[in-house]
C-alpha atoms as one frame of an Amber mdcrd trajectory, in Angstrom:
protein
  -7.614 -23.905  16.929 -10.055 -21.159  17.424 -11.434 -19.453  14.439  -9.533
 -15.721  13.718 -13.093 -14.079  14.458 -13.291 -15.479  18.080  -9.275 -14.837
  18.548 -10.298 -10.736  17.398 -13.740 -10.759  19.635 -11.708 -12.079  23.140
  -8.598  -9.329  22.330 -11.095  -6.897  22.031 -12.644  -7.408  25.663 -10.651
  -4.499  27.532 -10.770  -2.157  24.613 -10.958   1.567  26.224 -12.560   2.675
  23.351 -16.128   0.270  24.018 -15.669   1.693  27.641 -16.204   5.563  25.975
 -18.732   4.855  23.106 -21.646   3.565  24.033 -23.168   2.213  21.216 -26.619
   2.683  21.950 -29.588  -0.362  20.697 -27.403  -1.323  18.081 -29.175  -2.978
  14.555 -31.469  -6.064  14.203 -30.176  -9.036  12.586 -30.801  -9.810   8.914
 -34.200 -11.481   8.909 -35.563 -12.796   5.883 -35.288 -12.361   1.956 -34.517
  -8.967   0.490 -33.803  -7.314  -2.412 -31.487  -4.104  -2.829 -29.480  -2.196
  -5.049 -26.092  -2.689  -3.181 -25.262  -5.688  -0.478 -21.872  -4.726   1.624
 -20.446  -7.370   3.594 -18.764  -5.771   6.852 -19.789  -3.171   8.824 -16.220
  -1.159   9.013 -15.400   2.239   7.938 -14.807   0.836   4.222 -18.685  -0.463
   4.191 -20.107   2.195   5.814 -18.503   5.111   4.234 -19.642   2.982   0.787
 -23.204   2.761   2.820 -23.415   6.640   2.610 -22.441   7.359  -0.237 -24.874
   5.522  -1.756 -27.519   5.851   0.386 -27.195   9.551  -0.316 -27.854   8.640
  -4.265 -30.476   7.654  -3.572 -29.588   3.374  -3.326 -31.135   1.156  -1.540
 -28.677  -0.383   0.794 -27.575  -3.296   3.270 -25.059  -3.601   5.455 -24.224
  -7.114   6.574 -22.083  -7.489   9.514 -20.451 -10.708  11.394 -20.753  -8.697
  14.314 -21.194  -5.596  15.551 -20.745  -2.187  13.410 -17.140  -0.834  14.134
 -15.984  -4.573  16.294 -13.106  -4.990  13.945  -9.667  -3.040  13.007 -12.051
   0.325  12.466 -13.273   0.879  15.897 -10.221  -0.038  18.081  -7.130   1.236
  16.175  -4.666   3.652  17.315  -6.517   6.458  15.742  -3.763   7.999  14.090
  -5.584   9.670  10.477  -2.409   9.845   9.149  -1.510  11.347   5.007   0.047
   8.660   2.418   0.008   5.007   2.504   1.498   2.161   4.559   3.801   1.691
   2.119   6.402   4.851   0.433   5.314   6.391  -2.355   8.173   4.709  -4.609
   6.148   1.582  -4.616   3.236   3.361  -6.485   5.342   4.883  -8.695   6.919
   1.963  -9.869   3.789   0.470 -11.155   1.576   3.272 -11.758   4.569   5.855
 -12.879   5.067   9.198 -11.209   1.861  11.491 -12.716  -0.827   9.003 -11.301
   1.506   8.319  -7.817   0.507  12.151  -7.723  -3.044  11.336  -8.118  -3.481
   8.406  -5.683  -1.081  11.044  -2.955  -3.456  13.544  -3.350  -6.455  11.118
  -2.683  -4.475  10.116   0.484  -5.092  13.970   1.372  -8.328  13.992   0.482
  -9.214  11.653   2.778  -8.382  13.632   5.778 -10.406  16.452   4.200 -13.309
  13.857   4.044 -13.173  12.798   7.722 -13.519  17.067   8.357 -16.164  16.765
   6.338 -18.319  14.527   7.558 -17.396  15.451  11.203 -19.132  18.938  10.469
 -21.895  17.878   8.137 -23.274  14.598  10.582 -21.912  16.415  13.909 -19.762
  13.369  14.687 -17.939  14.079  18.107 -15.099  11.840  18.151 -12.046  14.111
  20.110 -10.143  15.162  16.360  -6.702  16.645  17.375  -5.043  17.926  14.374
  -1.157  17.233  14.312   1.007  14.208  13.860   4.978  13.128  14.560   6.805
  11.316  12.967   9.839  10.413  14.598  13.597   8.433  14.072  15.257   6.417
  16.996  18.620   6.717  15.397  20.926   9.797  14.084  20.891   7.523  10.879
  17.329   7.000  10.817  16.796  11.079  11.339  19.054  11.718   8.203  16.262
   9.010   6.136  13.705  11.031   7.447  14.766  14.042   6.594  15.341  13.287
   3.066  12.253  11.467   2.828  10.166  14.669   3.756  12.383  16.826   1.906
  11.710  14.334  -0.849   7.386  14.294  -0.353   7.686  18.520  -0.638   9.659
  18.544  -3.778   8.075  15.574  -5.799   4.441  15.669  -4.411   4.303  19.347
  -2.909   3.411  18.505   0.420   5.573  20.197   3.009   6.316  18.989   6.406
   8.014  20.858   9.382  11.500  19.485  10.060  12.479  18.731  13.434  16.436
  18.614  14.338  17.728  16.129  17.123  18.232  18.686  19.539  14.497  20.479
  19.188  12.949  16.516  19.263  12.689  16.767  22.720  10.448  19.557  23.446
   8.245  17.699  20.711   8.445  14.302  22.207   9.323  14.419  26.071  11.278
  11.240  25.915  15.110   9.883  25.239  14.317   8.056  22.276  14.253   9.877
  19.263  16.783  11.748  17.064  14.735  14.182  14.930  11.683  13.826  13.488
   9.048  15.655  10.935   5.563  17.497  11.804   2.584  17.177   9.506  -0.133
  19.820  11.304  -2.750  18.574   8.454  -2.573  14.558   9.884  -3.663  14.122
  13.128  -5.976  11.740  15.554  -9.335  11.001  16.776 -11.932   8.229  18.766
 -11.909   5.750  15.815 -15.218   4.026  17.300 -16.908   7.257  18.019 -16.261
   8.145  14.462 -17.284   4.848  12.777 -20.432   4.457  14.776 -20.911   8.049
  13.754 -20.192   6.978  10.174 -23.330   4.063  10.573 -25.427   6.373  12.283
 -25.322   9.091   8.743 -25.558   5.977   6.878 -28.288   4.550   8.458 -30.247
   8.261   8.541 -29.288   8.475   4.490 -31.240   5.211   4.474 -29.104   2.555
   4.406 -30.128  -0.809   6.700 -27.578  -2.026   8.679 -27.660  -5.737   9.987
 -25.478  -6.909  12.652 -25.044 -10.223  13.842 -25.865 -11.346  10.100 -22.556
 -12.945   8.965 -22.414 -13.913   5.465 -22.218 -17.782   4.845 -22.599 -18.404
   1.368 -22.536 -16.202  -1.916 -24.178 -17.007  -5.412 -23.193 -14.560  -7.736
 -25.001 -13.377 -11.401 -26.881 -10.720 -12.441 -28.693 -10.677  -9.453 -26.441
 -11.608  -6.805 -27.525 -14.106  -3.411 -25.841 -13.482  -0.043 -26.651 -15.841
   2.362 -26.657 -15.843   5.951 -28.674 -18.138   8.869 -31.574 -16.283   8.763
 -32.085 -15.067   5.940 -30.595 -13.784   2.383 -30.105 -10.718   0.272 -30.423
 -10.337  -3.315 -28.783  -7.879  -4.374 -27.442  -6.204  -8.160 -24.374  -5.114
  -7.247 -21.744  -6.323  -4.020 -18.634  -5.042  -1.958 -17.345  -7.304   0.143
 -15.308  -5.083   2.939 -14.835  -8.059   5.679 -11.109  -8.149   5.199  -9.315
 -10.746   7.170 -12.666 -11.689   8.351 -14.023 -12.543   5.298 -12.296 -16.058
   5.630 -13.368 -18.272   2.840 -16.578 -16.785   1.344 -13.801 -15.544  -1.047
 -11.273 -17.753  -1.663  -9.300 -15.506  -4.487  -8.951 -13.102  -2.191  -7.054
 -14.282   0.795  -4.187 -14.927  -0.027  -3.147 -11.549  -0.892  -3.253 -10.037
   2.732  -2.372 -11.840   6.219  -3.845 -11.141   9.158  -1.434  -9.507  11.363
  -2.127  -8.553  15.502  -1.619  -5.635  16.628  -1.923  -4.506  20.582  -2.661
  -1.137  22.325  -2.610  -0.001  26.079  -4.376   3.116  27.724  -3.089   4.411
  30.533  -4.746   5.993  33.764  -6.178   9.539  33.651  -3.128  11.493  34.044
  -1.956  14.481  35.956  -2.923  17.634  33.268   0.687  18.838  33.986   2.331
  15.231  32.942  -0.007  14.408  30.085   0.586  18.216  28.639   4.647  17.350
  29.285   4.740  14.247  27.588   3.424  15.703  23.828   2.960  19.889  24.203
   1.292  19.618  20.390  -1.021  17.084  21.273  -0.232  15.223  17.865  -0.246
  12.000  17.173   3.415  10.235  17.299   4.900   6.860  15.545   8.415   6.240
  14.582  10.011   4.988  11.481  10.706   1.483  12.740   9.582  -1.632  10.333
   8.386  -2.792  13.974   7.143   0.182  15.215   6.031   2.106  18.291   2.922
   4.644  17.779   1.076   6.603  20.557  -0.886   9.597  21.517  -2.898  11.677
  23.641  -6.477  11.467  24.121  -9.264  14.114  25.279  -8.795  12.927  28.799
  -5.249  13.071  29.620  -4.605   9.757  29.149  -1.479   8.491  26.980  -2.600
   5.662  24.326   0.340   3.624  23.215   0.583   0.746  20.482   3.580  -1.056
  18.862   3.043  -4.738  20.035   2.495  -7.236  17.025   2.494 -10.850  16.225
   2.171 -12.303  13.195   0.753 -15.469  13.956  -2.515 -15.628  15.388  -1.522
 -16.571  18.914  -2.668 -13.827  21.359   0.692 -12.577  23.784   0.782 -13.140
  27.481   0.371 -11.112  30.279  -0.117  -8.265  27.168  -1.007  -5.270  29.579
   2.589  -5.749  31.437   4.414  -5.698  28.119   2.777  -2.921  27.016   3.269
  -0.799  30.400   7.216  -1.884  29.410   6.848  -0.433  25.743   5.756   2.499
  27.396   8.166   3.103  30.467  11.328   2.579  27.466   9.516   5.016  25.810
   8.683   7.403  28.929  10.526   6.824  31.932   8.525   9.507  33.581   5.315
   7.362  33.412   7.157   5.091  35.820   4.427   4.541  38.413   1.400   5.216
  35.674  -0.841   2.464  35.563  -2.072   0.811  32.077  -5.919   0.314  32.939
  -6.836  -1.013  29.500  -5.017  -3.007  26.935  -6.612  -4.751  23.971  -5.581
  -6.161  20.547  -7.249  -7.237  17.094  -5.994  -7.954  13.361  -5.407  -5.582
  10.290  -4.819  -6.735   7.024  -1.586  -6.429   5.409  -0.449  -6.884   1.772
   3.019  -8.204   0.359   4.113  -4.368  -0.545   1.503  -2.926   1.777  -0.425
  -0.676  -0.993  -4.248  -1.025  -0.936  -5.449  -3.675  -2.194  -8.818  -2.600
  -4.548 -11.112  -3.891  -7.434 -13.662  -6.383  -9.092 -13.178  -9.586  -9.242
 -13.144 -10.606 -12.573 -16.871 -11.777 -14.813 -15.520 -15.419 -15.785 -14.856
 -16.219 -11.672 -18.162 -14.441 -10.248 -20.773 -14.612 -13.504 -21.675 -10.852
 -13.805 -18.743  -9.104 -12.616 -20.894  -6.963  -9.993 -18.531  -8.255  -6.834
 -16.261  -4.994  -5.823 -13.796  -5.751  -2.606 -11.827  -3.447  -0.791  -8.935
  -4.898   1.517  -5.125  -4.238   2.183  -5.395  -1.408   4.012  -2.076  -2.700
   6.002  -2.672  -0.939   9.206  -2.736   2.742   7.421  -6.694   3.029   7.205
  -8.068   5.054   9.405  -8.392   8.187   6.273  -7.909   5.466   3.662 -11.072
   3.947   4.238 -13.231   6.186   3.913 -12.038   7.549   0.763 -11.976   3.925
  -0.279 -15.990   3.663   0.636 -16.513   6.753  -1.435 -14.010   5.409  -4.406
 -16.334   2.081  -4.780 -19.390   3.982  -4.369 -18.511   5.931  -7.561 -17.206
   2.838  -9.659 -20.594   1.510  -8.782 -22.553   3.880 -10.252 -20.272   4.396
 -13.571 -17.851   7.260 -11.652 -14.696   5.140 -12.029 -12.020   7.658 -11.353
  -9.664   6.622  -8.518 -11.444   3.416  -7.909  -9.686   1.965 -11.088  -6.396
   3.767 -10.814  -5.877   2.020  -7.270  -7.459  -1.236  -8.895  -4.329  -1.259
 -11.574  -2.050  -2.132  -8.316  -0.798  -5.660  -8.698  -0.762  -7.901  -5.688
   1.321 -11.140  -5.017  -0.044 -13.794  -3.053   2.060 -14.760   0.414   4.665
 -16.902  -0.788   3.874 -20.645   1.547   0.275 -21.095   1.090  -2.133 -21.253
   4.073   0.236 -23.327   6.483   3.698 -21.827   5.836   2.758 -18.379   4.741
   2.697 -17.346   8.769   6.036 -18.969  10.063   8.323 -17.455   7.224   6.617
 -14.188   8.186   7.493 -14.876  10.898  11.186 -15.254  10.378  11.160 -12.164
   8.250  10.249  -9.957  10.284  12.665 -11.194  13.228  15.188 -10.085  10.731
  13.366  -6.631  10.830  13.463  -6.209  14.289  17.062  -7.174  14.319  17.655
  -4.607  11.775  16.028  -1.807  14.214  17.776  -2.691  17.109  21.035  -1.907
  15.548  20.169   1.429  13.770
């Protein structure tokens, strides 16, 4: 069985996005010993937005990546920048209590300011649309919604434009859906424009990014040793940002997320006339599904569509013809449209899907200096790079919303390494049993 890593890098080989974003020389390898303030393992939006934050204190940085900067989840997601979490808000509040569910909401929002931010301030072009859908495919679903948004303007003040069943469809131009809500602050962008943007600001702050340099071996203390086949970093302080492709280097760690594939299609360039029809706002769309279907526009008319998983690690067949299918049911209009890309990869999912942060603990890794952030669960396009900034700021004595997401408890996946995936499995045929009747 292939490893996960060389599963991800042959999903990834008709990715649209690598088609639009050239990536230039790229960064030299790791070669040699080093020493540094902070060593990040995995060149994502989570390391990188870490990377430049601080870089811009005035750190000395590394960036160690398997890869190439942005390869993973960060660079060929749906690039919806969506508010909250990937799980509802009830799940904070029932171990954090309401006040500080208020707190980690409003860093949620934050987080979209932050990707404004450093859009302006590093000139990142990477197509931001503002806007984003969300949508029910039942009359019963619509009436959740509903009270759901109703709920997130009452409890945590942030208001959201209700959309009835019979308005839906000059939102959405398809049969689908039964009413929906409209966020205008949300919205959607080139995720691998934007991360290699992200490495580029890092990298001018001062950072040094390393790709092709994956980590093999870590020896923690006070001065920390990262290891990798040509050479090693030494390093005070550590945030290891790999996620599901950190593998064993920690073993406390993985068991608390499961790598989970996800699958996107791009269509041809569109007629101007259909691609404006389809979505008149331009916003991003995804339904309220457990097994959902997401899509969205991009800068040049073409409709990008994702809702495909698996959660084993076996890629599907024939992938862009049941995608094209996903998006016929969804628009019937886009008939004769063909899908000229379609690609897949892994994001990292938790038991209750709420972010997964901290420091692993001083009597596992000697000093305690080790930071990780992971869990994202397929909601981390903003997330992230709040995340990178949150760590950043626990590192140099800021703790603030680092440690009020790091008081989230996690369960392992119940099964262990070899049963974990098939009772997922199971579940979440349940799930999609569940949507198909309403």
């Amino acid at each position: 069985m292939p490893e996960l890593r060389e599963i991800d890098r042959d999903l990834a080989r008709d990715c649209w996005y690598d088609v639009t974003a050239p990536r230039g020389a790229g960064w030299p390898a790791l070669d040699g010993a080093v020493d540094c303030d902070v060593a990040i393992v995995g060149g994502g939006l989570a390391g990188l937005s870490a990377a430049l934050e601080l870089a811009q204190r005035g750190l000395s940085v590394r960036v160690l990546e398997a890869g190439v900067v942005g390869g993973g989840a960060s660079g060929r997601n749906g690039g919806q920048a969506i508010h909250g979490l990937a799980c509802d808000m009830p799940v904070i509040e029932a171990q954090l209590g309401l006040d500080d569910a208020r707190r980690v909401f409003a860093l949620t929002i934050e987080a979209l300011d932050l990707i404004q931010q450093r859009v302006a301030t590093h000139g990142i072009a990477c197509d931001w649309q503002s806007g984003f859908l969300s949508v029910a495919t039942s009359a019963r679903k619509a009436g959740k919604l509903e009270a759901w948004a109703q709920r997130m303007e009452t409890v945590y003040g942030y208001p959201m434009r209700p959309i009835a069943g019979s308005d839906v469809g000059r939102w959405v131009a398809s049969p689908r859906y039964h009413g929906g809500v409209h966020d205008p602050r949300s919205g959607h962008l080139h995720p691998l424009k934007y991360t290699l943007g992200i490495a580029r600001a890092a990298a001018q702050a001062g950072a040094l990014l390393h790709e092709g340099s994956k980590v093999s071996a870590i020896e923690a203390g006070a001065v920390t040793r990262l290891r990798t086949s040509r050479g090693e970093v030494r390093a005070r302080q550590v945030l290891l940002a790999g996620n599901v492709h950190l593998g064993r280097l920690e073993p406390s760690l993985a068991p608390r997320i499961m790598p989970v594939g996800t699958y996107i299609a791009c269509t041809e360039r569109l007629e101007s006339g259909l691609a404006a029809s389809l979505i008149p706002s331009r916003s991003a769309v995804c339904d309220t599904d457990v097994v959902l279907d997401y899509f969205r526009p991009t800068a040049d008319d073409r409709l990008l569509f994702g809702g495909r998983v698996s959660y084993s690690t076996l890629p599907p067949a024939r992938l862009a013809q049941a995608m094209r299918q996903r998006i016929v049911r969804t628009f019937p209009q886009l008939a004769r449209a063909r899908v000229e890309h379609a690609w897949g990869g892994f994001v990292d999912i938790t038991m209750n899907r709420a972010p997964d942060f901290g420091r692993l603990p001083a009597e596992r890794r000697g000093a305690g200096n080790i930071y990780y952030l992971q869990g994202f669960s397929g909601h981390g396009l903003a997330l992230t790079g709040m995340a990178g900034r949150l760590v950043a700021h626990a590192m140099m004595g800021e703790a603030g919303g680092f440690e009020l997401f790091s008081r989230l408890k996690h369960r392992a996946f119940p099964g262990g390494p070899w049963l974990r995936m098939p009772a997922l499995v199971l579940g979440m045929a349940w799930y999609r049993l569940r949507d198909a009747l309403g």
